[in-house]
VOKEZA-177765 format. One record per atom (N, C-alpha, C): x, y negated, z negated. Coordinates in steps of 0.1 Angstrom, whole numbers, plus 2048, in hexadecimal, padded with zeros to 3 digits. Each point is the difference from the previous one (the first is absolute). Example, Ala and Ser with C-alpha at 12.3 -4.5 7.8 and 13.67 -1.06 7.14 Angstrom:
residues 2
8848397B2 7F77F4800 8097F4800 7FC7F5807 8097F5800 7F87F57F8 
***
This chain:
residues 519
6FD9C75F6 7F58057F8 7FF80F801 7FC8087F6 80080F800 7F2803808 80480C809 7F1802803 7F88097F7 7F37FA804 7F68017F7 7F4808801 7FB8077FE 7F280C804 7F67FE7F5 7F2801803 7F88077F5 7FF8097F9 80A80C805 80180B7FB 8028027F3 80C7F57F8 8068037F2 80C7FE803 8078037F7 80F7FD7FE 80780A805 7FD80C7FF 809808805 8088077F1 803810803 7FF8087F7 80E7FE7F7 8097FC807 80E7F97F9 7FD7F57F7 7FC7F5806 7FA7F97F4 7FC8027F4 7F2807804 7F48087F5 80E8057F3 808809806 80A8087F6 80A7F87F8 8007F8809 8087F17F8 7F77F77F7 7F8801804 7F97EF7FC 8028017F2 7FF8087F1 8037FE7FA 80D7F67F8 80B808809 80E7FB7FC 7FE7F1807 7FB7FD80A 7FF7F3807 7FA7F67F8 7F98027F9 7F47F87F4 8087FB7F6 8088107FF 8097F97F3 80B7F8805 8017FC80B 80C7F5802 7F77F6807 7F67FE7FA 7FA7F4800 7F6803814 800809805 8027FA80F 7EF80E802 7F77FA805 7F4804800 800803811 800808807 7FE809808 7EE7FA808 7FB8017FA 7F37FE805 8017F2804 8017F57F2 7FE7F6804 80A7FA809 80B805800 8087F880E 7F980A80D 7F8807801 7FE80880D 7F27F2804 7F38007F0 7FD7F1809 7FE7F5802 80E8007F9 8067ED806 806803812 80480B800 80580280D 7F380280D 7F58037FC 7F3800806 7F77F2802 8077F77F0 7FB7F3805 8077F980A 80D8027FB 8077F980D 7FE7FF80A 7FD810806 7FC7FB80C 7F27FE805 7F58017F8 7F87F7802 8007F5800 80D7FA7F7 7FE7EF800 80680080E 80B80780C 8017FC806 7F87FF80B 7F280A7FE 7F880180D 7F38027F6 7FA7F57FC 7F77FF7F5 7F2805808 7FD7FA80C 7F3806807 7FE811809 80B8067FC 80380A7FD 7F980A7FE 7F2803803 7F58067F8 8048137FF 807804805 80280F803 8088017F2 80A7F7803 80C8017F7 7FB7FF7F2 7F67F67F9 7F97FD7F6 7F780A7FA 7FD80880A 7F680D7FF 8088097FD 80D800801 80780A800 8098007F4 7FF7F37F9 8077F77F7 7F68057F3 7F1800801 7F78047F7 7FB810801 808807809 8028127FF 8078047F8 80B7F77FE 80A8077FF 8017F97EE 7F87F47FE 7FB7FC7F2 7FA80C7FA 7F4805808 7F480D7FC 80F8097F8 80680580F 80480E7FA 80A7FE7F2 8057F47FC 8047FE7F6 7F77FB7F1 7F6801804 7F47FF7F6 7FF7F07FA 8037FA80C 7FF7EC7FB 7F6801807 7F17F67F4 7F37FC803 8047F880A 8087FB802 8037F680C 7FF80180D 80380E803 7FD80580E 7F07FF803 7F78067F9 7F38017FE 7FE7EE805 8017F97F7 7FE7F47FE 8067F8811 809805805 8027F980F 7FB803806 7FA80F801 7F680980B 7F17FA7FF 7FB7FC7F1 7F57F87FF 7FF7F3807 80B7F77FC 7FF7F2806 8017FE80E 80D80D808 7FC7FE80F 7EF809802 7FE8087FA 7EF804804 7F97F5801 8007F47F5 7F97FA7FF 8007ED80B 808804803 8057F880C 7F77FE80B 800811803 7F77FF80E 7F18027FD 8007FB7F4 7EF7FF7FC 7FB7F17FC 7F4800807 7F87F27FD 7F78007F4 7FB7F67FF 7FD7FD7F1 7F68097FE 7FB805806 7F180A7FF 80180B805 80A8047FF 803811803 7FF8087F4 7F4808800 7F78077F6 80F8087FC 809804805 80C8057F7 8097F67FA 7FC7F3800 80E7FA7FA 7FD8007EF 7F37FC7FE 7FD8037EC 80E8077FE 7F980C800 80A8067FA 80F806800 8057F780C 80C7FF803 80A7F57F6 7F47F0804 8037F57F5 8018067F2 7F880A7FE 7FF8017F2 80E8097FC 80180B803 80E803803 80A7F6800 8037F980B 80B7FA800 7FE7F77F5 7F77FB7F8 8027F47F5 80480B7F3 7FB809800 8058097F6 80D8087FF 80580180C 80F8017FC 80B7F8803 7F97F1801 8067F57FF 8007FC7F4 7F78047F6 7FE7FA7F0 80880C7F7 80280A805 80580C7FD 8117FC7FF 8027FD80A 80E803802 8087F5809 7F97F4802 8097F4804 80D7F87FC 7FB7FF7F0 8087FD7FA 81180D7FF 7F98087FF 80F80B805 8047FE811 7F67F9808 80580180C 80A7F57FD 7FC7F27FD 8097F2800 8077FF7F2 80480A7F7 8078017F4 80A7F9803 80F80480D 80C7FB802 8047EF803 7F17FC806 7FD7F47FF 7FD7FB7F4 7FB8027F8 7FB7FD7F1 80C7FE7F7 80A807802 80D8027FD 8087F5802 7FC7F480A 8067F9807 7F97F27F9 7F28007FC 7FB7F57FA 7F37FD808 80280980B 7F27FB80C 7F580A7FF 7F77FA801 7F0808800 7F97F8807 7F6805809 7F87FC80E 7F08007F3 7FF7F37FB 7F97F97F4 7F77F8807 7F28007FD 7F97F2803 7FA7FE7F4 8037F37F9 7F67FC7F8 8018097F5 81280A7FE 8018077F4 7FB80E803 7F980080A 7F9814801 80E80080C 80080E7FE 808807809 7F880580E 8077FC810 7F9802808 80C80680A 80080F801 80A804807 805802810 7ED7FB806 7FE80180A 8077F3805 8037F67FD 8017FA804 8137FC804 8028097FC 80F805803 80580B80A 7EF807802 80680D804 7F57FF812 80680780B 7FB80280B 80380D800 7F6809807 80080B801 8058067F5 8007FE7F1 8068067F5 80A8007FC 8087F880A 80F7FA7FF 8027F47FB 80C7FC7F9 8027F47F9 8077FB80D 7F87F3807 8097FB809 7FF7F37FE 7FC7FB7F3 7FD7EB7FD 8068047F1 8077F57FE 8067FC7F5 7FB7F17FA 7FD7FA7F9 8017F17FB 8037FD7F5 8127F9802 8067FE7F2 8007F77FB 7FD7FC7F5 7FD7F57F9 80B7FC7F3 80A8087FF 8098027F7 80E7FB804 80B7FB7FE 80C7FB800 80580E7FC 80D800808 80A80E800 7FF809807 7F4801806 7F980E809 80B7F980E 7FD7F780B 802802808 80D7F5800 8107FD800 802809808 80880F7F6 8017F87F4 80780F7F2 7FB80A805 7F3803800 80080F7FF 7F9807809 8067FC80F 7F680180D 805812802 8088027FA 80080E800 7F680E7FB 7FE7FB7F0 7F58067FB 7F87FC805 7F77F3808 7F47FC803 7FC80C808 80A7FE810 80180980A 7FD8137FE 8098037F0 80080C7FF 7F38037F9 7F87F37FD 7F68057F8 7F17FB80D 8037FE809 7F980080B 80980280A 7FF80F806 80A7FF80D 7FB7F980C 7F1800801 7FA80080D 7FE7F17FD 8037FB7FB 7FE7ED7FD 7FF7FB80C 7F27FA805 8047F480C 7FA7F27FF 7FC7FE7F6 7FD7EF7FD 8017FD7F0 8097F6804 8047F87F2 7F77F4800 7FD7FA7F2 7F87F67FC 8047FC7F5 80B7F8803 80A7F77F6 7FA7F17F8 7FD8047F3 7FA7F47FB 8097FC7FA 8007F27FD 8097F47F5 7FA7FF7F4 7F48057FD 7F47FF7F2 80180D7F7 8017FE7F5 7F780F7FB 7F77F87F4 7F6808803 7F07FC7F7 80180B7F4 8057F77F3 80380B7F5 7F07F67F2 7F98107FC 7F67F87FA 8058057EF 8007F67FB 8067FE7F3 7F77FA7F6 8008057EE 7F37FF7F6 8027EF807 8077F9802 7FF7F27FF 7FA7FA80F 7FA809808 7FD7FB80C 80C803811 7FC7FF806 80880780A 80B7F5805 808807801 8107F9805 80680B80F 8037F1808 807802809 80C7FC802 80A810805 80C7FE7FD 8087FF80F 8087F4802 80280380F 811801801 80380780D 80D8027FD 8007FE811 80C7FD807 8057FB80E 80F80A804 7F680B808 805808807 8127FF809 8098047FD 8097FE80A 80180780F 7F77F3808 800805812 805807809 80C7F97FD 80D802808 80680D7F8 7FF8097F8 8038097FD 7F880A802 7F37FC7FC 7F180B805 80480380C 8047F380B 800802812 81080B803 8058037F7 80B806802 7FF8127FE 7F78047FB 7FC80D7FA 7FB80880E 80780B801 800805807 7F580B801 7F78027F2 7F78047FD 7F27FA809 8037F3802 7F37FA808 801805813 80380B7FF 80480780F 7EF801801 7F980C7F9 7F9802800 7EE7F97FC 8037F37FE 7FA7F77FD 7F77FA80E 7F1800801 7F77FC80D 7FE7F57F8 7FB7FD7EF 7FB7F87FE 8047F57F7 8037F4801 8067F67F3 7F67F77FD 7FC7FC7F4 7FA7F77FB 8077F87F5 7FD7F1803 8107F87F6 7F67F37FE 7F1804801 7F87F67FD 8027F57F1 7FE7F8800 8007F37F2 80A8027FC 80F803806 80A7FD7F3 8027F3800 80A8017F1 8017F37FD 80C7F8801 807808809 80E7F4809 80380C80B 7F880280B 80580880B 8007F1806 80C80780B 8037F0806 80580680D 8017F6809 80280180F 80D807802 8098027FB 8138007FB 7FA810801 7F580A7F4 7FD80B7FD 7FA80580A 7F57FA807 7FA80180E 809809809 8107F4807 803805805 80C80E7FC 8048007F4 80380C7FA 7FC810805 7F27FC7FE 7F780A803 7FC80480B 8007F380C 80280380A 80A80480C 8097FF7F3 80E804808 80480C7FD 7F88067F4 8058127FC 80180A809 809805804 7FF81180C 7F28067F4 8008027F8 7F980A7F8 7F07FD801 7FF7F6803 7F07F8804 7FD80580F 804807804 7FD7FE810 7F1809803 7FF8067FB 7F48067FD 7F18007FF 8027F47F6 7F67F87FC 7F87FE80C 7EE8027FD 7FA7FB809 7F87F37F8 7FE8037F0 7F87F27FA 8077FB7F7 8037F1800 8057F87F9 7F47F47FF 7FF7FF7ED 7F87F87FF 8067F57F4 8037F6803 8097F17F7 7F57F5800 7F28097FD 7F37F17FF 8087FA7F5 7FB7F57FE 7FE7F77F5 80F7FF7F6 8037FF80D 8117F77FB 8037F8805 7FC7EF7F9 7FE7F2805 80F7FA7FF 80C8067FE 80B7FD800 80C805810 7F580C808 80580280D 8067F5809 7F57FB804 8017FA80C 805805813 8007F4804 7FF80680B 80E80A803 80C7FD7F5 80E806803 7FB80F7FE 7F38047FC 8008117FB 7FC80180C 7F57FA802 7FB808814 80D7FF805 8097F7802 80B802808 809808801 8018077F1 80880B7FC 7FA80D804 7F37FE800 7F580C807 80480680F 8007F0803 7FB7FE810 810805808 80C7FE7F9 80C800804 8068107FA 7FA80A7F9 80380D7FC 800809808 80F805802 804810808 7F880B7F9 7F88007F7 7FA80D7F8 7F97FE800 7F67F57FC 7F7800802 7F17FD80F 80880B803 7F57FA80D 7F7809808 7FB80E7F5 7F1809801 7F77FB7F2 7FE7F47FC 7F97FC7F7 7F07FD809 7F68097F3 7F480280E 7F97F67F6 8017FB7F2 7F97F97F4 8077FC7F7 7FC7EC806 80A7FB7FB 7F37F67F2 8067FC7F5 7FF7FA7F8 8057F3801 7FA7F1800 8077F4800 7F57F67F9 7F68017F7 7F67FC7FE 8067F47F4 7FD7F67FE 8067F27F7 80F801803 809800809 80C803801 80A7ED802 7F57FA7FF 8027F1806 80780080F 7FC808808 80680680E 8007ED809 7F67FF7FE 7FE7F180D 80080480B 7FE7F4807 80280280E 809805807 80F8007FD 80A800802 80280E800 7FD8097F5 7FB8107F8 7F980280A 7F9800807 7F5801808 80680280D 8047F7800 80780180D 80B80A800 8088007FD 80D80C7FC 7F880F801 7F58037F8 7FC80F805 7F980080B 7FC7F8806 7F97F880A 806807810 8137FA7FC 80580280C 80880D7FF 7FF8077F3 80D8107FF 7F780C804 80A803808 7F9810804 8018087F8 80B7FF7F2 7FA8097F6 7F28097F9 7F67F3804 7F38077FC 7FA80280B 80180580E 7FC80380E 7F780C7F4 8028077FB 7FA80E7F6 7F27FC7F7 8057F97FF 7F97F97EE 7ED801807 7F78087F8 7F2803801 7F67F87F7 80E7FA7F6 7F77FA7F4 8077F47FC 7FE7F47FF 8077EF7FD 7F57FD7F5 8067F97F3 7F87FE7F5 80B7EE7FD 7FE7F6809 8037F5801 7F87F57F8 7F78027FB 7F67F67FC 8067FA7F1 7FF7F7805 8077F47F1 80D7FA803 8057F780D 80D801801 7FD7F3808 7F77F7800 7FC7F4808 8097FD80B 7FC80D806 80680280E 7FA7F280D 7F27FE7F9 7FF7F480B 7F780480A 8007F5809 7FB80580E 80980280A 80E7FF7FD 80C80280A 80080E7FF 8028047F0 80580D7FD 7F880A803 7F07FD804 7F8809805 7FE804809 8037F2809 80080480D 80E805807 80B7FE7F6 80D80E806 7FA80C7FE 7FA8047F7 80080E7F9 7F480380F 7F47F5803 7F580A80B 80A7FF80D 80B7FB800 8067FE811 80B80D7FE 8048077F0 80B806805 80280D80A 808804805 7FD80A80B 8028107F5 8077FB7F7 80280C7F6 7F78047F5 7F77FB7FE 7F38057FA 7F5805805 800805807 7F1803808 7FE8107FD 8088067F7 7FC80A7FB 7F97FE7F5 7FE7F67F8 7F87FD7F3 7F48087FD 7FE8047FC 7F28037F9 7F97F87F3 8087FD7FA 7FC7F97F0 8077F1803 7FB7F77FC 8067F37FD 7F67F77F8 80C7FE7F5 7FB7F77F6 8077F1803 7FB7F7803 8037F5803 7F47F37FA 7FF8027F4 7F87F77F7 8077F87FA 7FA7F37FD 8087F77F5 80B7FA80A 7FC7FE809 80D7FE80A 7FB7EE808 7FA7FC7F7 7F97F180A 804805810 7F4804803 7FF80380C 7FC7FB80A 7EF7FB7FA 7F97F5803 7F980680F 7F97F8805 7F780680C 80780580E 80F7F87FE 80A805808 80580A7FE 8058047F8 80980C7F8 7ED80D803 7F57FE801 7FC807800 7FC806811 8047F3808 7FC80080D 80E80A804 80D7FC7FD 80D807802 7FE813802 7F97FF7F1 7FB8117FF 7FA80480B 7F37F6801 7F7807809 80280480F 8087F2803 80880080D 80680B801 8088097FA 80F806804 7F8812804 80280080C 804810803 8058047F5 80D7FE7F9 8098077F9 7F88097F7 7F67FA7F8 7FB8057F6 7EE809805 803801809 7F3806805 7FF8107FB 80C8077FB 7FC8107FB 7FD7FB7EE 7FF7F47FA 7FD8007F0 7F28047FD 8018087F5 7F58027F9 7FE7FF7F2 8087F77FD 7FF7FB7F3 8077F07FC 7F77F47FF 8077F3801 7F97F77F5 80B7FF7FA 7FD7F57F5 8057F5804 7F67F37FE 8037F7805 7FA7F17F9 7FE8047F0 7F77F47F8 80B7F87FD 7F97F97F9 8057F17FA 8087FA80F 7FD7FE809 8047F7809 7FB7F780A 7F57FA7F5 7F97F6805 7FD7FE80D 7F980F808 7FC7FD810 7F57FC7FE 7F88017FC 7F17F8806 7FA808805 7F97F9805 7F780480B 80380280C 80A7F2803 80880080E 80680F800 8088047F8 80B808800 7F6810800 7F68017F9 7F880A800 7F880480D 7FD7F4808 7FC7FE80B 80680980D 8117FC7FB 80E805808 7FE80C7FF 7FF80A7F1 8048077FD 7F3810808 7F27F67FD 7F5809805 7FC800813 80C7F5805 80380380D 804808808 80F80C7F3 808803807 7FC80D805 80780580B 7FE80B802 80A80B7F4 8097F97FF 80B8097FB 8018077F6 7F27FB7F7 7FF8067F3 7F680A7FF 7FE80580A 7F780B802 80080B7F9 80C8067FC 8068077F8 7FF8007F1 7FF7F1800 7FC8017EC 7F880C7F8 7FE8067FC 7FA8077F1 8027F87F5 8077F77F8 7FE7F57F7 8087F0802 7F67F97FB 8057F5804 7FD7F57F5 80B7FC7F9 7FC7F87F4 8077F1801 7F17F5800 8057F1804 7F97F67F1 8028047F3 7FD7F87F5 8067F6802 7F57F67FA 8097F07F8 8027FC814 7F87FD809 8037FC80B 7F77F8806 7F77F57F5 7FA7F5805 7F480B811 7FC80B7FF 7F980380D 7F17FA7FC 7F87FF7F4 7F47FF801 7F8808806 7F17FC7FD 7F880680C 7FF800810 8077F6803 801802812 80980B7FD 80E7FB7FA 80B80C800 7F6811800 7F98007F8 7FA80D7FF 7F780580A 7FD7F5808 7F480580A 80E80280C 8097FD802 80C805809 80480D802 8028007F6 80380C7FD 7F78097FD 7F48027F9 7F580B805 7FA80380F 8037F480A 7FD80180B 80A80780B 80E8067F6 80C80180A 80080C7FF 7FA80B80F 80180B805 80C8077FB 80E7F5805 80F80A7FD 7FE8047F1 7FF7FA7F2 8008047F8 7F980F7FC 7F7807808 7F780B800 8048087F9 80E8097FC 80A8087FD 8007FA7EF 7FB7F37FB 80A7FD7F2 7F880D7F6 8058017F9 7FB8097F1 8037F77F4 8097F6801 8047FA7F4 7FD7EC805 7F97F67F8 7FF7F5807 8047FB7EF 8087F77FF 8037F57F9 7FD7F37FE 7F27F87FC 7FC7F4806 8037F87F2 8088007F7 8007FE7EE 7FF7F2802 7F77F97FB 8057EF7FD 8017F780F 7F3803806 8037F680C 7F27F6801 7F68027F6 7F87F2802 7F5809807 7FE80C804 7F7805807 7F28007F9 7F67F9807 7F38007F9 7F6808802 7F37FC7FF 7F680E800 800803811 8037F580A 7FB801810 80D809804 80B7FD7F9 80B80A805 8018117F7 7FB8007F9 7FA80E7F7 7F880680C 7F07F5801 7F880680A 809806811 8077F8801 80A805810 80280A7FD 80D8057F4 80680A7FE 7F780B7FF 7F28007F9 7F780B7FD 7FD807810 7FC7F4805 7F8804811 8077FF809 8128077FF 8077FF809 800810804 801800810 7FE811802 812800800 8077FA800 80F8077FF 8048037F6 7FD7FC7F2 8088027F8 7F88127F8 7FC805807 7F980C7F8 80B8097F9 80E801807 8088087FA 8057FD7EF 7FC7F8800 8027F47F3 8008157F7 80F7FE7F6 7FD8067F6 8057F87F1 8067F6803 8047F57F4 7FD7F6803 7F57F67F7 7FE7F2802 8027F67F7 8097F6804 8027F67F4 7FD7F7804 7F17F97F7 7F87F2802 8067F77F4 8048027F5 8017FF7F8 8077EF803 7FA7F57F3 8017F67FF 7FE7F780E 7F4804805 7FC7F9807 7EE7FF7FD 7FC7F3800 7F47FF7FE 7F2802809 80480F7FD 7EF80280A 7F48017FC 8008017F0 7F68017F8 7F1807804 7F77FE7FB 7F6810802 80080280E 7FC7F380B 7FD80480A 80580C808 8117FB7FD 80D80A806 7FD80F7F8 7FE7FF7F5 7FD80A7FA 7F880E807 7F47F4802 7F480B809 80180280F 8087FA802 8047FF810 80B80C7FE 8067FD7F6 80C810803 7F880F7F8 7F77FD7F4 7F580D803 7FA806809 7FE7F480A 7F780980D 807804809 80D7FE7FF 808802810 80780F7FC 80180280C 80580F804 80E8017FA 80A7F47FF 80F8047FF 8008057F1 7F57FB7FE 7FE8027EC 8048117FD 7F980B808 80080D802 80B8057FE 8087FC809 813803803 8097FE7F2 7F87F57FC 80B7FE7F6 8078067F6 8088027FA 8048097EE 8057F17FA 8077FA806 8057F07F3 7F47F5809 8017F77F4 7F87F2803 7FF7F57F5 80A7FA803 8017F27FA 7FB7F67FE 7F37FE7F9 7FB7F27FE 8017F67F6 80B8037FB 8027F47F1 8007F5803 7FC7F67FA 7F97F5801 7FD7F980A 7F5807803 7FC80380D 7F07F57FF 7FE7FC7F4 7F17F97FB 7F2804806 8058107F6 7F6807801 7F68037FA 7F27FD7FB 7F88027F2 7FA811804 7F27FD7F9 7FE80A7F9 7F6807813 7FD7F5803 7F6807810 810803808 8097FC805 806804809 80780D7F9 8018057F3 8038097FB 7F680C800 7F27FE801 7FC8097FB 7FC803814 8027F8805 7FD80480D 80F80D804 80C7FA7FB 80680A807 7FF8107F5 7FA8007F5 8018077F7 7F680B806 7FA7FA805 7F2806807 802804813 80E8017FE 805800815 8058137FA 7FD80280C 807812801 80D7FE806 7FF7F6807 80B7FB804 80E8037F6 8007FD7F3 8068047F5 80580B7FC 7FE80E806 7FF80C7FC 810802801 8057F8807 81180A800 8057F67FA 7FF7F77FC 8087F67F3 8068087F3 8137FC801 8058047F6 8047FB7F9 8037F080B 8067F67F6 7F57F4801 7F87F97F7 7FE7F7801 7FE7F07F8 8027F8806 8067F47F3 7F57F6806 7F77FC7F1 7F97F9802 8017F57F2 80D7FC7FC 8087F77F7 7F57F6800 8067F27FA 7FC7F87FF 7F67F8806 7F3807801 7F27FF808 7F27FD7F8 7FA7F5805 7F68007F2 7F37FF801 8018127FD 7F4808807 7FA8027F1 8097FF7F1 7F98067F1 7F68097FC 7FD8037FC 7FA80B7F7 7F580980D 7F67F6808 7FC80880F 807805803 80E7FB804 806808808 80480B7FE 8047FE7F1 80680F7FD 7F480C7FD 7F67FB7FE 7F680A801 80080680C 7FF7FB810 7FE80280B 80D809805 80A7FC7F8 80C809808 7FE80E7F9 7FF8017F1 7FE80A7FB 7F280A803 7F87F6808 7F380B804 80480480A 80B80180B 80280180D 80280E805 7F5805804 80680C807 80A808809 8037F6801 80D7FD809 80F8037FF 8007F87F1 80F8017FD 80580D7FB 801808808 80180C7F7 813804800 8067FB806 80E805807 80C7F17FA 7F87FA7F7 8097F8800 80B8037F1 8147FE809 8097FF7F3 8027F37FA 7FF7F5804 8027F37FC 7F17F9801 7FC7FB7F1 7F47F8804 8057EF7F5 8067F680D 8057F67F6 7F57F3800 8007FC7EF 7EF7F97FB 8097F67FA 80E7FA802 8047F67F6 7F97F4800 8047F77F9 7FA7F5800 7F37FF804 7F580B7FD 7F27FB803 7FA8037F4 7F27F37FE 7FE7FD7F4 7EF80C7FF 7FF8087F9 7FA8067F9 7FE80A7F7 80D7FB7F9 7FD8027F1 7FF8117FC 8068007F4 7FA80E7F6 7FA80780C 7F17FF7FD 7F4805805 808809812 8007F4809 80680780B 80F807803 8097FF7F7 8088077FC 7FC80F800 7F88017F3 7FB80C7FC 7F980680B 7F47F9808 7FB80580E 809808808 8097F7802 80D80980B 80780A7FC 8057FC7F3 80680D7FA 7F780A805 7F48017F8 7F880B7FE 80280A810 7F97F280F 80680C806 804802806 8157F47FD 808804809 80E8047F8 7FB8027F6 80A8017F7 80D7F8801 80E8077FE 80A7FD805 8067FC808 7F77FF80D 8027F880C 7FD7F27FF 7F67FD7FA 7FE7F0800 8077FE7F8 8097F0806 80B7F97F5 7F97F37FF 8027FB7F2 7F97F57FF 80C7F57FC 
***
């Protein structure tokens, strides 16, 4: 690689660059493709990056400007009287000149799109293009050249099998099936930390181990293959048995039909001794498969684990609670696996989970005892995020949750589709965790017009940004009472579906929550 300065090109160039232009060969912009490079090789690099947007300045690309903003804005919190007008800056020469930033990609068929608007942040860190997601046939492995040349600093790919094309006749989806075994051979994926190969539509165990057999993968630290029901346990095996792959810190295996057997296999490989984050849920691992994963000696660096949907059952939740292993997590999903009460019981025993900040157990038969367990469990003290969706919880387990002193850190709560009706209502208006909150979940929650207008009437509400009070049937009071609320003043999401009050309260809310209430 040429060495590189902020200085400029240097005075030989400058005298050339004309003649150089005309044989096609641009002087600047190979100087920084050669600047991305080596940022892609040493991406957390922050001197280098600073030095990467000097040397943008002295060439007069908004883009330097635009990297110096977004690291400024980094080490600022949400209320730092200087960020206004920093955000405001950076959105304005993002709307200015993004599209000239990701042009070479546009060239290629790819744009970082939600929903048809263009969102360029969502491709770019630090002002660098370092996410791609291709949706198109031919890009990878045809033309992994121009990809690369049109992102040097590239480090996570997000390979789809779909593209969502909307046409006068309604939208059509076009899907095309990637060649694996040729992708895994590209020597381009040197520089690659991150792969995503989520929902295609014939990745197979055979491609698994392809990929796990590439020198050019060795790098990788996230590999994510959710919701490919055609794996099986031969992909973990292919995982679990990989010379390259074995600094993977976030792994992806979520509907993978893994089983017990799956379970077991990552269970016993030292390959993921690394791994900080396991997203296993949906693979009816069992209660054998659970209790490998809390005995293995090579997980106990975990921090994240998703292990839902896994019939777990009061064992599979006792397994968790039991294991040292998992005692540094702070983040565990663990619904639809039918623990109970028993299993919730396990779970509000443990010491080991002391560490949680979110903990999400929907669709898990806990009820009201389940909820007085768990408001009464000291280790939980730390959660910010609780998940209780669809467990049968009534107004006595609302009332627990309200008057529990552990759960104050609460900053996201989902009651949602459990029946606590007004009582729960007024019980979670009067309680302190209500304060903390910004999200809160209560759809169909059988709520009328008094448990509504009680929380409408809580200060407790003042930092609510999201809140969903769906299918609740509180009518035309209610929506009077939300819209008189002094309270709501901070909210971006106010969701009113399915509740019956007509015209009239429609118009109420509009009036004064405008575009935030969805009906």
């Amino acid at each position: 690689m040429p060495s590189i300065s902020p200085q400029g090109t240097g005075p030989l160039v400058e005298f050339f660059r004309p003649l150089l232009r005309l044989f096609g060969f641009d002087p600047q912009k190979a100087q920084q493709k050669a600047w991305l490079r080596k940022i892609a090789v040493d991406p957390e690099n922050r001197p280098l990056r600073l030095a990467y947007a000097d040397w943008l300045v002295a060439q007069g690309d908004p883009l330097g400007e635009f990297i110096r903003i977004d690291d400024e804005l980094e080490d600022m919190g949400p209320d730092d009287e200087r960020r206004k007008p920093l955000d405001d800056r950076w959105a304005c020469l993002a709307e200015e000149h993004a599209k000239r930033w990701l042009a070479p990609l546009k060239q290629l068929g790819l744009e970082p799109l939600i929903g048809g608007r263009f969102y360029p942040h969502i491709w770019m860190r630090h002002g660098i293009v370092e996410e791609v997601s291709i949706d198109l046939p031919g890009i990878l492995p045809e033309q992994a050249d121009r990809l690369f040349d049109a992102a040097p600093a590239l480090r996570k790919i997000a390979l789809q099998s779909t593209r969502v094309v909307s046409t006068p006749n309604g939208t059509e989806f076009i899907e095309f099936y990637p060649d694996f075994p040729t992708i895994a051979g590209l020597p381009h994926l040197e520089q690659i930390r991150s792969l995503e190969l989520t929902s295609q539509h014939a990745l197979t165990a055979k491609d698994v181990r392809s990929l796990a057999s590439s020198p050019y993968l060795r790098n990788l630290t996230e590999l994510d293959l959710g919701y490919n029901s055609e794996l099986g346990s031969e992909a973990a095996r292919a995982l679990a048995e990989s010379q390259t792959l074995t600094g993977l810190k976030d792994l992806g295996l979520q509907s993978c039909s893994l089983g017990e057997d799956g379970a077991r296999i990552l269970a016993d490989s030292a390959n993921f001794a690394q791994l900080t984050r396991l997203k296993a849920g949906g693979n009816e691992i069992g209660i054998g498969g659970m209790q490998a994963l809390a005995a293995s000696p090579h997980l106990k660096g975990l921090r994240e684990l998703d292990a839902s949907e896994n019939e777990g059952g009061p064992e599979g939740a006792r397994a968790l609670a039991d294991s040292p292993n998992f005692a540094a997590l702070t983040v565990l999903e663990f619904g639809e696996n039918a623990i109970g009460v028993e299993g919730m019981r396990a779970l509000a025993a443990s010491p080991n989970l002391a560490h949680l900040t979110s903990l999400s157990l929907p669709r898990n038969d806990l009820g009201s005892d389940g909820a007085r367990l768990l408001a009464a469990c000291p280790q939980l003290a730390q959660l910010t995020v609780l998940n209780l969706n669809s467990n049968g919880i009534e107004a006595e387990g609302a009332e627990a949750l309200a008057a529990s002193d552990h759960l104050r850190r609460l900053d996201d709560l989902n009651l949602a589709y459990n029946p606590i009706g007004d009582a729960g209502a007024r019980a979670l208006a009067a309680s302190p965790i209500l304060a903390g909150l910004t999200q809160l979940d209560l759809r169909q929650c059988g709520i009328g017009a008094d448990g509504i207008a009680a929380l409408a009437a809580s200060p407790g509400l003042s930092k609510i940004t999201i809140l969903n009070l769906g299918d609740n049937p509180f009518g035309l009071e209610g929506a009077r009472a939300l819209a008189d609320s002094p309270h709501l003043t901070r909210l971006d999401l106010l969701f009113l579906d399915d509740v019956s009050f007509g015209e009239e309260g429609k118009e109420i809310l509009r009036s004064r929550f405008g575009s935030v209430a969805s009906f």
